[in-house]
Biopython code that builds the backbone (N, CA, C, O; Angstrom):
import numpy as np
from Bio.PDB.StructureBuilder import StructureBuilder

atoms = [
    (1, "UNK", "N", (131.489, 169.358, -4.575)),
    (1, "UNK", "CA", (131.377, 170.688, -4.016)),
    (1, "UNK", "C", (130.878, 170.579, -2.591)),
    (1, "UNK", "O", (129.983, 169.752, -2.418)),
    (2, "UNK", "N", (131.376, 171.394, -1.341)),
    (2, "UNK", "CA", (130.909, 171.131, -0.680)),
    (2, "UNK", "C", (130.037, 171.929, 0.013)),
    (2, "UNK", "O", (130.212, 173.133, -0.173)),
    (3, "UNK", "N", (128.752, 171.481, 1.091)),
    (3, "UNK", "CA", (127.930, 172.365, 1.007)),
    (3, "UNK", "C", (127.807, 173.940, 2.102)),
    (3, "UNK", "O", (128.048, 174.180, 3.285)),
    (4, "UNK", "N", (127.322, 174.706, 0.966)),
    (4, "UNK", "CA", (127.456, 176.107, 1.674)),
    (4, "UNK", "C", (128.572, 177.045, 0.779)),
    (4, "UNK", "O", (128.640, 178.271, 0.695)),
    (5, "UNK", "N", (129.512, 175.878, 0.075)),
    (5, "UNK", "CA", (130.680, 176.737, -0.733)),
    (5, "UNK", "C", (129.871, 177.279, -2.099)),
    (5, "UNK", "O", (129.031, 176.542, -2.616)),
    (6, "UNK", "N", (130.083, 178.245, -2.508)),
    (6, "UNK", "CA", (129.455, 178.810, -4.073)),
    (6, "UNK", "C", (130.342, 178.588, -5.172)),
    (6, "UNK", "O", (131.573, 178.572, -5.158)),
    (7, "UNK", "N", (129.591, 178.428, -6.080)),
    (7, "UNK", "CA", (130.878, 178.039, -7.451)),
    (7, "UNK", "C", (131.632, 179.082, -7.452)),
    (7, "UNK", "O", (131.414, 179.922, -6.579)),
    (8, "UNK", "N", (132.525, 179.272, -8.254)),
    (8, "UNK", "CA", (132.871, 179.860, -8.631)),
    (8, "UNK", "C", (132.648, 180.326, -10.590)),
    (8, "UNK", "O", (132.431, 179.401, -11.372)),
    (9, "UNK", "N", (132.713, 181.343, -10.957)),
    (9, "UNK", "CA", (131.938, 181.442, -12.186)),
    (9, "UNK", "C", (133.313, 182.335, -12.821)),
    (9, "UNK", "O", (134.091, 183.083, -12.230)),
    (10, "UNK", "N", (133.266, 182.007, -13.968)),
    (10, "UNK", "CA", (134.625, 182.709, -14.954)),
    (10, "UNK", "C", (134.185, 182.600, -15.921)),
    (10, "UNK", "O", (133.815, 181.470, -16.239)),
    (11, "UNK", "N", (133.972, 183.936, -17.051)),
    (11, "UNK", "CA", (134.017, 183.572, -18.284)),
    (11, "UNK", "C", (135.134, 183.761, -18.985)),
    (11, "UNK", "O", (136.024, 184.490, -18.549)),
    (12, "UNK", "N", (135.235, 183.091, -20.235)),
    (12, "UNK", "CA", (136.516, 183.059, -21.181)),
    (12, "UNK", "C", (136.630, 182.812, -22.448)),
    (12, "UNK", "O", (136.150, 181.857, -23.058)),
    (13, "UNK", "N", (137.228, 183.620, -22.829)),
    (13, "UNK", "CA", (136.922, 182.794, -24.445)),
    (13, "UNK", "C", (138.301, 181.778, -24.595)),
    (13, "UNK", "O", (139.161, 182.068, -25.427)),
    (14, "UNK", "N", (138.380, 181.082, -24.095)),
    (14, "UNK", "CA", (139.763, 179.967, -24.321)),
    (14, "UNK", "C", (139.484, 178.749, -24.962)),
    (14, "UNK", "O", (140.320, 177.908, -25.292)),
    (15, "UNK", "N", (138.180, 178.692, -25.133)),
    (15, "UNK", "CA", (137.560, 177.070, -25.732)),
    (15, "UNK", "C", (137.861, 177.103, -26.410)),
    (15, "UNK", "O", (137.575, 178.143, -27.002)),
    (16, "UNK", "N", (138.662, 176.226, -27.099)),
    (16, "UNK", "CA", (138.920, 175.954, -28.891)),
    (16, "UNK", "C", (137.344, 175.529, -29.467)),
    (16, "UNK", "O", (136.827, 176.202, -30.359)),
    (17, "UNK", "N", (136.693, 174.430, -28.905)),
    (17, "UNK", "CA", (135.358, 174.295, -29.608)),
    (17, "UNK", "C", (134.544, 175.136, -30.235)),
    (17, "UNK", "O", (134.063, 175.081, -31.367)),
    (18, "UNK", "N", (134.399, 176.207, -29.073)),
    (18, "UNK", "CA", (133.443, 177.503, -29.576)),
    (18, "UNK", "C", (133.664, 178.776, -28.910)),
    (18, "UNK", "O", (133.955, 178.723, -27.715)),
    (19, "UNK", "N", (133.567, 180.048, -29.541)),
    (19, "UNK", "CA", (133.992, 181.082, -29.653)),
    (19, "UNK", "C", (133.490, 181.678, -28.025)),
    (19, "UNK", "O", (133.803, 182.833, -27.739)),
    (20, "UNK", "N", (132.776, 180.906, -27.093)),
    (20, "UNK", "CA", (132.316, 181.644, -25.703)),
    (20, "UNK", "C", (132.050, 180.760, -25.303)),
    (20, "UNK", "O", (131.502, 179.955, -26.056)),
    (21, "UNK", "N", (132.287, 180.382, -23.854)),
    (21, "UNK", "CA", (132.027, 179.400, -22.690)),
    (21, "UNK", "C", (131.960, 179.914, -21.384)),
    (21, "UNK", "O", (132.457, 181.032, -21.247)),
    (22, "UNK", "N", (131.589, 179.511, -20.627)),
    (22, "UNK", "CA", (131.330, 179.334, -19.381)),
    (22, "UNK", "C", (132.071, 178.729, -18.176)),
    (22, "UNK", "O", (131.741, 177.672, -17.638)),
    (23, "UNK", "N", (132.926, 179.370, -17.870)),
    (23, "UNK", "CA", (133.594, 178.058, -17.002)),
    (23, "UNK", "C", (133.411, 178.001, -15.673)),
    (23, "UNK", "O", (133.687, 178.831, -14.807)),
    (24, "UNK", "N", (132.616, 176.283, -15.551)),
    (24, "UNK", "CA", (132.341, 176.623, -13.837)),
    (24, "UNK", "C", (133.338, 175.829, -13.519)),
    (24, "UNK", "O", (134.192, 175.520, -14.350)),
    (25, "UNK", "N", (133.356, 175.221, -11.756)),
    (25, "UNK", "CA", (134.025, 174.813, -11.068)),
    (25, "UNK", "C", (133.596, 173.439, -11.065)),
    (25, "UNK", "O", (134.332, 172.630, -10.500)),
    (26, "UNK", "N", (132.507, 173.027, -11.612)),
    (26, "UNK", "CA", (131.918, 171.337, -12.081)),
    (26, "UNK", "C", (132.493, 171.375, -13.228)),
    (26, "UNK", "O", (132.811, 170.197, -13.393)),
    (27, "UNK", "N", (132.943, 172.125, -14.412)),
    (27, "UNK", "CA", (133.001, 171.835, -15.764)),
    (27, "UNK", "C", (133.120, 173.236, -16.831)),
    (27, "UNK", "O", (133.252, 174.409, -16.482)),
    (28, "UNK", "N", (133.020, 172.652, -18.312)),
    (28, "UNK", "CA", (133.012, 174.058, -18.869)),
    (28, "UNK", "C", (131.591, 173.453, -19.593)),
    (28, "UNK", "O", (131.280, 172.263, -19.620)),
    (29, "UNK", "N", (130.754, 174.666, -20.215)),
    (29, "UNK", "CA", (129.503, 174.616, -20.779)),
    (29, "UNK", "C", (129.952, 175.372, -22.352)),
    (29, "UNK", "O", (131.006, 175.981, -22.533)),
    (30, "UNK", "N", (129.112, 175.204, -23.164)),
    (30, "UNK", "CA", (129.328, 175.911, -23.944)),
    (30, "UNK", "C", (128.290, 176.698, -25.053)),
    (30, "UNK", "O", (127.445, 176.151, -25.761)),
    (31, "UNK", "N", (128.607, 178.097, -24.983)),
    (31, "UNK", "CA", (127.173, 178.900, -24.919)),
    (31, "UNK", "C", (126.650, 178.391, -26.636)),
    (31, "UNK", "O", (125.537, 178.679, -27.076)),
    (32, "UNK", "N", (127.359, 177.859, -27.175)),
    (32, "UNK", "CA", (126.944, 178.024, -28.733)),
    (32, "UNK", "C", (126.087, 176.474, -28.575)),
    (32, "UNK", "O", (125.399, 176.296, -29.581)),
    (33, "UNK", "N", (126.001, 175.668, -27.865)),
    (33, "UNK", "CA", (124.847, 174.388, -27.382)),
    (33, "UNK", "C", (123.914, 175.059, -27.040)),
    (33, "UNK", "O", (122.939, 174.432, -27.456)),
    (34, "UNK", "N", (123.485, 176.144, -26.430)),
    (34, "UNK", "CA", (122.322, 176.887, -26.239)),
    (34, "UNK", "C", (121.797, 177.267, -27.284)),
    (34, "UNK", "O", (120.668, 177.756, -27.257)),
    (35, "UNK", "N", (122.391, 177.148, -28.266)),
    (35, "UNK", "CA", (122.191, 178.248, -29.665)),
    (35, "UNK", "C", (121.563, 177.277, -30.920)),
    (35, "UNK", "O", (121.403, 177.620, -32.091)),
    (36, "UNK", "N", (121.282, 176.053, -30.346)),
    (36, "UNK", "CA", (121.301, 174.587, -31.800)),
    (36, "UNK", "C", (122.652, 174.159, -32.438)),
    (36, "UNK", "O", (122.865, 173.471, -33.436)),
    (37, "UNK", "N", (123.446, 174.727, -31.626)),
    (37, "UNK", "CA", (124.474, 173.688, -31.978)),
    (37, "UNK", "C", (125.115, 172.356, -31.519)),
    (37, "UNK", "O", (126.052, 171.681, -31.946)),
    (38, "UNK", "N", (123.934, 172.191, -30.102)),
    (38, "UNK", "CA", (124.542, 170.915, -29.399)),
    (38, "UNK", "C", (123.722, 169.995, -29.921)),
    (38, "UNK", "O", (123.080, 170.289, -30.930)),
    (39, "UNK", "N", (123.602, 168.773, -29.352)),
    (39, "UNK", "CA", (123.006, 167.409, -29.755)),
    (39, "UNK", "C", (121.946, 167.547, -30.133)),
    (39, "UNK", "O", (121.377, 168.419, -29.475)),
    (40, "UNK", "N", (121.189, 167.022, -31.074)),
    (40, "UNK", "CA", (119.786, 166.564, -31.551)),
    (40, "UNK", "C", (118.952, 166.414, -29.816)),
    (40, "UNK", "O", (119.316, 165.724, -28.864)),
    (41, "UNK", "N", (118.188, 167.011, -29.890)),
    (41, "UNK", "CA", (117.286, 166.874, -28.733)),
    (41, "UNK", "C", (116.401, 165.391, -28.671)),
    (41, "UNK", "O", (115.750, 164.876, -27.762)),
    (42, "UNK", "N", (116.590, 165.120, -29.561)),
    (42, "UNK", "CA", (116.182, 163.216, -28.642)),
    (42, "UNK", "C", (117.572, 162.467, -28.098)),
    (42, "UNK", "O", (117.343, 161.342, -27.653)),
    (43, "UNK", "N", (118.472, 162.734, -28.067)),
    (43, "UNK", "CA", (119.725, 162.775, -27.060)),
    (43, "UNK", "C", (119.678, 162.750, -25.981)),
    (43, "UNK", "O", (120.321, 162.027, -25.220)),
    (44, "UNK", "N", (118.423, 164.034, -25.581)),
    (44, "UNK", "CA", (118.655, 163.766, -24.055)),
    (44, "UNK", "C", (116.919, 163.810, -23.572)),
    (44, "UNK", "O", (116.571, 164.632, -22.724)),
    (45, "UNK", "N", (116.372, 163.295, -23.909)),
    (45, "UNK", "CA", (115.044, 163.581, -23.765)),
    (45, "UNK", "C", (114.553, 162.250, -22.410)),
    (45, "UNK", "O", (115.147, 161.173, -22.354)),
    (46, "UNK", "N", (113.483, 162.599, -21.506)),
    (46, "UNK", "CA", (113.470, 161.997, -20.517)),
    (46, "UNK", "C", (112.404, 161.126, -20.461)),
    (46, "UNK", "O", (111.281, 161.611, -20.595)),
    (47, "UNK", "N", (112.552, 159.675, -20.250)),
    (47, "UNK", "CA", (111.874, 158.419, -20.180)),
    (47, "UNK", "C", (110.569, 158.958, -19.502)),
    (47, "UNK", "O", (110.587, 160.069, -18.972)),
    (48, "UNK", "N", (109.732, 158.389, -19.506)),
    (48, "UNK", "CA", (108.031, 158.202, -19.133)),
    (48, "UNK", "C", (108.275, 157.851, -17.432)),
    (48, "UNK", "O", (107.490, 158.456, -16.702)),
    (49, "UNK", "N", (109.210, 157.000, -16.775)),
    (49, "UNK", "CA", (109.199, 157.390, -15.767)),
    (49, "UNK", "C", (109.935, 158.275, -14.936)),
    (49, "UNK", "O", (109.391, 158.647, -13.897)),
    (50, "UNK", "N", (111.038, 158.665, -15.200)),
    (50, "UNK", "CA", (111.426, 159.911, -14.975)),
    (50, "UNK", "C", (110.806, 160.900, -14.811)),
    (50, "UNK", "O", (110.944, 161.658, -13.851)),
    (51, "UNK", "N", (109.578, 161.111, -16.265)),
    (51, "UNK", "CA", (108.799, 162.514, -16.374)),
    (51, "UNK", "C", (107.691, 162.160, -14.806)),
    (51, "UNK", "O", (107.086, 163.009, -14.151)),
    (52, "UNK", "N", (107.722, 160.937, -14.612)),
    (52, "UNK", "CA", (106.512, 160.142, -13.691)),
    (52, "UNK", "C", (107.139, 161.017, -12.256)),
    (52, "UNK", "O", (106.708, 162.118, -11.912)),
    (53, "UNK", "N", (108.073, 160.370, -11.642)),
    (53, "UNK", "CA", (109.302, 161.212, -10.779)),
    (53, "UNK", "C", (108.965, 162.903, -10.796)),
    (53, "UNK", "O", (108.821, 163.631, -9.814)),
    (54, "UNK", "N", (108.907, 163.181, -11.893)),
    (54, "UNK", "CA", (109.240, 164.892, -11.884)),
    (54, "UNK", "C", (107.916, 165.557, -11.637)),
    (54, "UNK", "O", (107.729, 166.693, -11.200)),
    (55, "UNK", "N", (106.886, 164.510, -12.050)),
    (55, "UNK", "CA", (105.053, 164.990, -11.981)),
    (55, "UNK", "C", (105.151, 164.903, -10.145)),
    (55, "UNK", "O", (104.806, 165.714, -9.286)),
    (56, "UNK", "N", (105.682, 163.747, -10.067)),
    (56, "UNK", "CA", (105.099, 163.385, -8.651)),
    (56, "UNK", "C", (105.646, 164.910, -7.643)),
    (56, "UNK", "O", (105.083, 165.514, -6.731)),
    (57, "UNK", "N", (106.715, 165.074, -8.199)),
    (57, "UNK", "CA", (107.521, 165.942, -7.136)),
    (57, "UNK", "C", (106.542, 167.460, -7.227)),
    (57, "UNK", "O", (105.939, 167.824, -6.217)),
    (58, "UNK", "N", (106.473, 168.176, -8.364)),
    (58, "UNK", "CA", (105.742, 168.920, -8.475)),
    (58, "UNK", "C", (104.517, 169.105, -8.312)),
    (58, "UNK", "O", (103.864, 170.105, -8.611)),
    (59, "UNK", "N", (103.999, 167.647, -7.583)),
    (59, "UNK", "CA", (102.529, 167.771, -7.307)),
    (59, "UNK", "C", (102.337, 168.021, -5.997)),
    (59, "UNK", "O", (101.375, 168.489, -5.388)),
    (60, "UNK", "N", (103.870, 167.469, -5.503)),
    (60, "UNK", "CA", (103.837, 167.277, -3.584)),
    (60, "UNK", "C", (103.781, 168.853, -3.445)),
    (60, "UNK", "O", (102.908, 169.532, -2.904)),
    (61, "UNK", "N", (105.182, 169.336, -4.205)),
    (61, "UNK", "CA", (105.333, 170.867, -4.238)),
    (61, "UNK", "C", (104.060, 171.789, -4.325)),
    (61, "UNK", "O", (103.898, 172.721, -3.537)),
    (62, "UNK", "N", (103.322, 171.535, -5.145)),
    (62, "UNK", "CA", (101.915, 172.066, -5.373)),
    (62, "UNK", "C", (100.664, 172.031, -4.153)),
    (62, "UNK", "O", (100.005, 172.929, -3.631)),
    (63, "UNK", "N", (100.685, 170.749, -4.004)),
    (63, "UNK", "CA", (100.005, 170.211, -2.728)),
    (63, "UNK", "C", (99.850, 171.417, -1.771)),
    (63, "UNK", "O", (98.910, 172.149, -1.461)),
    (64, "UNK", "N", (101.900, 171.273, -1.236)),
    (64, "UNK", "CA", (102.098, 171.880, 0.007)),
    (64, "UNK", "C", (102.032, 173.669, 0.072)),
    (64, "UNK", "O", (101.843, 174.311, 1.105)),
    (65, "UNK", "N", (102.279, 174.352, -1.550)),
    (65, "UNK", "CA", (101.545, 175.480, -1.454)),
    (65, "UNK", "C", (100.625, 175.715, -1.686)),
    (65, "UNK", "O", (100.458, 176.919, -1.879)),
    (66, "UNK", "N", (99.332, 174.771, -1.845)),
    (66, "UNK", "CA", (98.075, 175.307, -1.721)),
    (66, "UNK", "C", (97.500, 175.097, -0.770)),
    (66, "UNK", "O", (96.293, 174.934, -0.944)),
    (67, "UNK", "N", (97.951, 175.005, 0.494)),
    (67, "UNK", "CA", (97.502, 174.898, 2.194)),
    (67, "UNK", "C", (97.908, 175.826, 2.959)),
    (67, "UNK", "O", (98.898, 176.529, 2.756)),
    (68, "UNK", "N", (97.018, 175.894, 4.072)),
    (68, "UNK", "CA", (97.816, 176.662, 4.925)),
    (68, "UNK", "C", (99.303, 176.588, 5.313)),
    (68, "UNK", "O", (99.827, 175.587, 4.824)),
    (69, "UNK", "N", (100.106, 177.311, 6.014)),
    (69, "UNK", "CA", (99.682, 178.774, 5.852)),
    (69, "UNK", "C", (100.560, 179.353, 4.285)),
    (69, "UNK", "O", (101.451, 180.163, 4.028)),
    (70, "UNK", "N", (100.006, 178.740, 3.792)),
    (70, "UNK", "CA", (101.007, 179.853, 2.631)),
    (70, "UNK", "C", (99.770, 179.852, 1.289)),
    (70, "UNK", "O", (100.055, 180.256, 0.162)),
    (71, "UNK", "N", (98.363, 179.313, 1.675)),
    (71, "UNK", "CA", (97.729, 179.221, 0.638)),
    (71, "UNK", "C", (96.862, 181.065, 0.534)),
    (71, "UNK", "O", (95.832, 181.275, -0.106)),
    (72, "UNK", "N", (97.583, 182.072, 1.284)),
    (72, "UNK", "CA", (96.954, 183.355, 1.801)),
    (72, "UNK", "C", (98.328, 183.911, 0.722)),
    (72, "UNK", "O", (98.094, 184.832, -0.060)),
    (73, "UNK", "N", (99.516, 183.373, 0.757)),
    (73, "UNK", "CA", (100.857, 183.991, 0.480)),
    (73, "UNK", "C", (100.888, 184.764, -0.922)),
    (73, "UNK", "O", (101.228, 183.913, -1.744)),
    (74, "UNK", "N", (100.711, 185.851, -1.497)),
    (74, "UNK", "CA", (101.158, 185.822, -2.862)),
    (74, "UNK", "C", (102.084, 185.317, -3.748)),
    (74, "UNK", "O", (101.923, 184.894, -4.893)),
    (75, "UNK", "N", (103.548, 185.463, -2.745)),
    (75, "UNK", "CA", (103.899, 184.440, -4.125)),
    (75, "UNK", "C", (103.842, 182.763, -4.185)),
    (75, "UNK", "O", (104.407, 182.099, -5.055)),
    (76, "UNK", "N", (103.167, 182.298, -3.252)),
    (76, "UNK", "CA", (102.369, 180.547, -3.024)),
    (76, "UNK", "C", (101.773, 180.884, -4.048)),
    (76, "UNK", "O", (102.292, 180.323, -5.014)),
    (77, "UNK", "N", (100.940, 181.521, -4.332)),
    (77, "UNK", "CA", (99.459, 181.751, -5.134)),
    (77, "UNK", "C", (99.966, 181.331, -6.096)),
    (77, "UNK", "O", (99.936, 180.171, -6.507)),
    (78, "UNK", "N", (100.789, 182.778, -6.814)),
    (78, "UNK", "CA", (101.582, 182.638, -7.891)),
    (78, "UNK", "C", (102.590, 181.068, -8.189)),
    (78, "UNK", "O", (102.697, 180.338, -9.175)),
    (79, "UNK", "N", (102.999, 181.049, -7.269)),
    (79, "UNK", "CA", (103.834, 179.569, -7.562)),
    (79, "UNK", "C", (103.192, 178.149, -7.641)),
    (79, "UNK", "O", (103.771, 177.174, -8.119)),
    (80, "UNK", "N", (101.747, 178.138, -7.045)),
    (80, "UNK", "CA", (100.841, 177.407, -7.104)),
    (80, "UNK", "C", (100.211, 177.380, -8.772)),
    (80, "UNK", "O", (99.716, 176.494, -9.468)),
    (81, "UNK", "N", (100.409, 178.313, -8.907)),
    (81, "UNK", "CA", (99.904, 178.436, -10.690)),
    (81, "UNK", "C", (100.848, 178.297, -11.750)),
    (81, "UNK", "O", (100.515, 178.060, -12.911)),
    (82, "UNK", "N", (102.071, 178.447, -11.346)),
    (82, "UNK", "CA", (103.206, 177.987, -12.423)),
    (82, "UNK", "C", (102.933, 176.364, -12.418)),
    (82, "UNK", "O", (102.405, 175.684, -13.299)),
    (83, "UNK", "N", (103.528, 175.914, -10.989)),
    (83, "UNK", "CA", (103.490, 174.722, -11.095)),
    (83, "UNK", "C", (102.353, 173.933, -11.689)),
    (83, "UNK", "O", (102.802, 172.955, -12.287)),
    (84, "UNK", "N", (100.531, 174.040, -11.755)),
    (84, "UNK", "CA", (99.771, 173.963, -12.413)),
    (84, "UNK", "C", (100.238, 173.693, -13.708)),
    (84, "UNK", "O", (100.506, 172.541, -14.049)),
    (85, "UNK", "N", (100.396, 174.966, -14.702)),
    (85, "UNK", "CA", (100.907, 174.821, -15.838)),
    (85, "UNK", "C", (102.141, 173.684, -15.997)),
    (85, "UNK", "O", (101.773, 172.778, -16.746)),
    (86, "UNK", "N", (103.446, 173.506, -15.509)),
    (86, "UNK", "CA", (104.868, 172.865, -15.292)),
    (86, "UNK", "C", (103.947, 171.527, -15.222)),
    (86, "UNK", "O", (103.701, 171.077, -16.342)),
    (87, "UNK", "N", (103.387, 170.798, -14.138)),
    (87, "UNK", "CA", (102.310, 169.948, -14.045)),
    (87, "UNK", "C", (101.505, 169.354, -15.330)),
    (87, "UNK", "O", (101.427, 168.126, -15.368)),
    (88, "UNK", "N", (100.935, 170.045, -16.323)),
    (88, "UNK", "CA", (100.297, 169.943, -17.927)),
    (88, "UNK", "C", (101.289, 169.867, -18.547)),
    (88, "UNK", "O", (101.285, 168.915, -19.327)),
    (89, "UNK", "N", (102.504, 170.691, -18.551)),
    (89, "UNK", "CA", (103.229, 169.900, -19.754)),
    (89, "UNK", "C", (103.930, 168.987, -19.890)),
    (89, "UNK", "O", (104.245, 168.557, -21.000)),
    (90, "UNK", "N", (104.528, 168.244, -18.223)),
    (90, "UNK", "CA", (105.200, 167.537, -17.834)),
    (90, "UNK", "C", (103.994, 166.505, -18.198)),
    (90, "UNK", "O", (104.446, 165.884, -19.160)),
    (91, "UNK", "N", (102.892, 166.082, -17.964)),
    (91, "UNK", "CA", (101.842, 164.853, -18.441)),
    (91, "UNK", "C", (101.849, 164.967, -19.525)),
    (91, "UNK", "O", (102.391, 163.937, -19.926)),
    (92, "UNK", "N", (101.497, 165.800, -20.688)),
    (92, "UNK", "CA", (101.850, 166.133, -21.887)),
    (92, "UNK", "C", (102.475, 165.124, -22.551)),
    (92, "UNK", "O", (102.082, 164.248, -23.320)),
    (93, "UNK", "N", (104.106, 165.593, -21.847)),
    (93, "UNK", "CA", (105.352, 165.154, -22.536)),
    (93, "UNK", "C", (105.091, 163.681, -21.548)),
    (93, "UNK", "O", (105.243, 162.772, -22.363)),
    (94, "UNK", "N", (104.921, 163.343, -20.813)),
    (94, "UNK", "CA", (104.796, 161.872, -20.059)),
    (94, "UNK", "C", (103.706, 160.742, -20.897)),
    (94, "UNK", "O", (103.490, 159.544, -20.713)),
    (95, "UNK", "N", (103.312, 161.450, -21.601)),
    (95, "UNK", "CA", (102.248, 160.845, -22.477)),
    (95, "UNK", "C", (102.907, 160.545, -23.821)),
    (95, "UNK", "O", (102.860, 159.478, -24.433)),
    (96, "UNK", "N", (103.529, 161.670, -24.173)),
    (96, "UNK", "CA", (104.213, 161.311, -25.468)),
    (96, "UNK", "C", (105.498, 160.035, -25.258)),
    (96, "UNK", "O", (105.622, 158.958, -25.842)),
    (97, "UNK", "N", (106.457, 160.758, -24.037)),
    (97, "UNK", "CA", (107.237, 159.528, -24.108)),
    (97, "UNK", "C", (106.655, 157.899, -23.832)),
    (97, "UNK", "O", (107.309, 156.935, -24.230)),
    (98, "UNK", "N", (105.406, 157.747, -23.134)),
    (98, "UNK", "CA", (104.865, 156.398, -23.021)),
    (98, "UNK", "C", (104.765, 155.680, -24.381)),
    (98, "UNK", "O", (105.112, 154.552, -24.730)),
    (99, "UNK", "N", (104.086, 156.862, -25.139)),
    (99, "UNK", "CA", (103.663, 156.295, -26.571)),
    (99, "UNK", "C", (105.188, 156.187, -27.377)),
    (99, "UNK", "O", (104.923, 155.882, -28.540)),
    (100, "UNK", "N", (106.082, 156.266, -27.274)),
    (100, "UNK", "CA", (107.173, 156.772, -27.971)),
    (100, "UNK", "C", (107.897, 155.130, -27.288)),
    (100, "UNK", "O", (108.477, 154.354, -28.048)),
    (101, "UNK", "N", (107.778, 154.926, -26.250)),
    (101, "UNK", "CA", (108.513, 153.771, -25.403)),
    (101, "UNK", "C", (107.927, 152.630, -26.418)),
    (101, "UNK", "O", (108.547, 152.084, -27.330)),
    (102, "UNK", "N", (106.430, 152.392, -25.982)),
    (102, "UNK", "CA", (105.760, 151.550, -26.437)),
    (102, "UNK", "C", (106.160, 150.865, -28.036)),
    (102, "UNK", "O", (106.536, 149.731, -28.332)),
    (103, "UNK", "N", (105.852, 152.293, -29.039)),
    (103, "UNK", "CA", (106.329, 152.145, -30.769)),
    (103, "UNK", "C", (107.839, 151.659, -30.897)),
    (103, "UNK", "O", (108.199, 150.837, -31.740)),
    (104, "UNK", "N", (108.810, 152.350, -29.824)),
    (104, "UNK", "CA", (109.905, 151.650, -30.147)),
    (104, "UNK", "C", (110.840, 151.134, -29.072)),
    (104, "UNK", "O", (112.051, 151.279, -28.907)),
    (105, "UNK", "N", (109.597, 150.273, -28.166)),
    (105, "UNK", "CA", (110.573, 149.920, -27.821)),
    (105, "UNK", "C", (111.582, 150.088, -26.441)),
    (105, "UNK", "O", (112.671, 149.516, -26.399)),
]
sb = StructureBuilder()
sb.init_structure("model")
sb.init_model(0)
sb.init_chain("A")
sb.init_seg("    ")
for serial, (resi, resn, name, xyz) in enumerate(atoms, 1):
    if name == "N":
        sb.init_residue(resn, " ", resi, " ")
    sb.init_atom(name, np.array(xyz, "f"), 0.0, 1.0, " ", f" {name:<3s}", serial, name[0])
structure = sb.get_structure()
């Protein structure tokens, strides 16, 4: 895709798989995987350093809205406190997958 162009978005029911999809301009999605019908969720679940990657990024992110000038901003404030939370569960889950690596492996 190139940049500045917007997808394009179509819905349809033409999927033989499942009764509603999504069709973008990367691919088709399919709404009934939203629903528990797609893969077992340890399928796609994300390694200990990956989650490591995703802490780090959200911490820089965090960092840089709790300083001037945007540490006055309401929605910094506010976004400073999501990320907080996003931050705990991402160590959370970075903790579980370590222990999960380790047992198997």
């Amino acid at each position: 895709m190139q940049k500045g162009k917007r997808q394009s978005i179509n819905f349809s029911k033409s999927n033989t798989r499942c009764n509603t999809s999504l069709s973008l301009t990367c691919g088709v999605v399919c709404a009934q995987n939203r629903e528990g019908y797609g893969p077992a969720p340890t399928t796609y679940r994300f390694s200990a350093a990956q989650l490591q990657v995703i802490e780090d990024k959200l911490t820089e992110l965090k960092d840089k809205y709790s300083q001037s000038p945007w540490d006055t901003d309401e929605l910094s404030i506010a976004l400073v406190h999501i990320l907080n939370n996003y931050i705990g569960d991402i160590a959370g889950e970075k903790t579980f997958e370590s222990m999960m690596e380790q047992f198997y492996g």
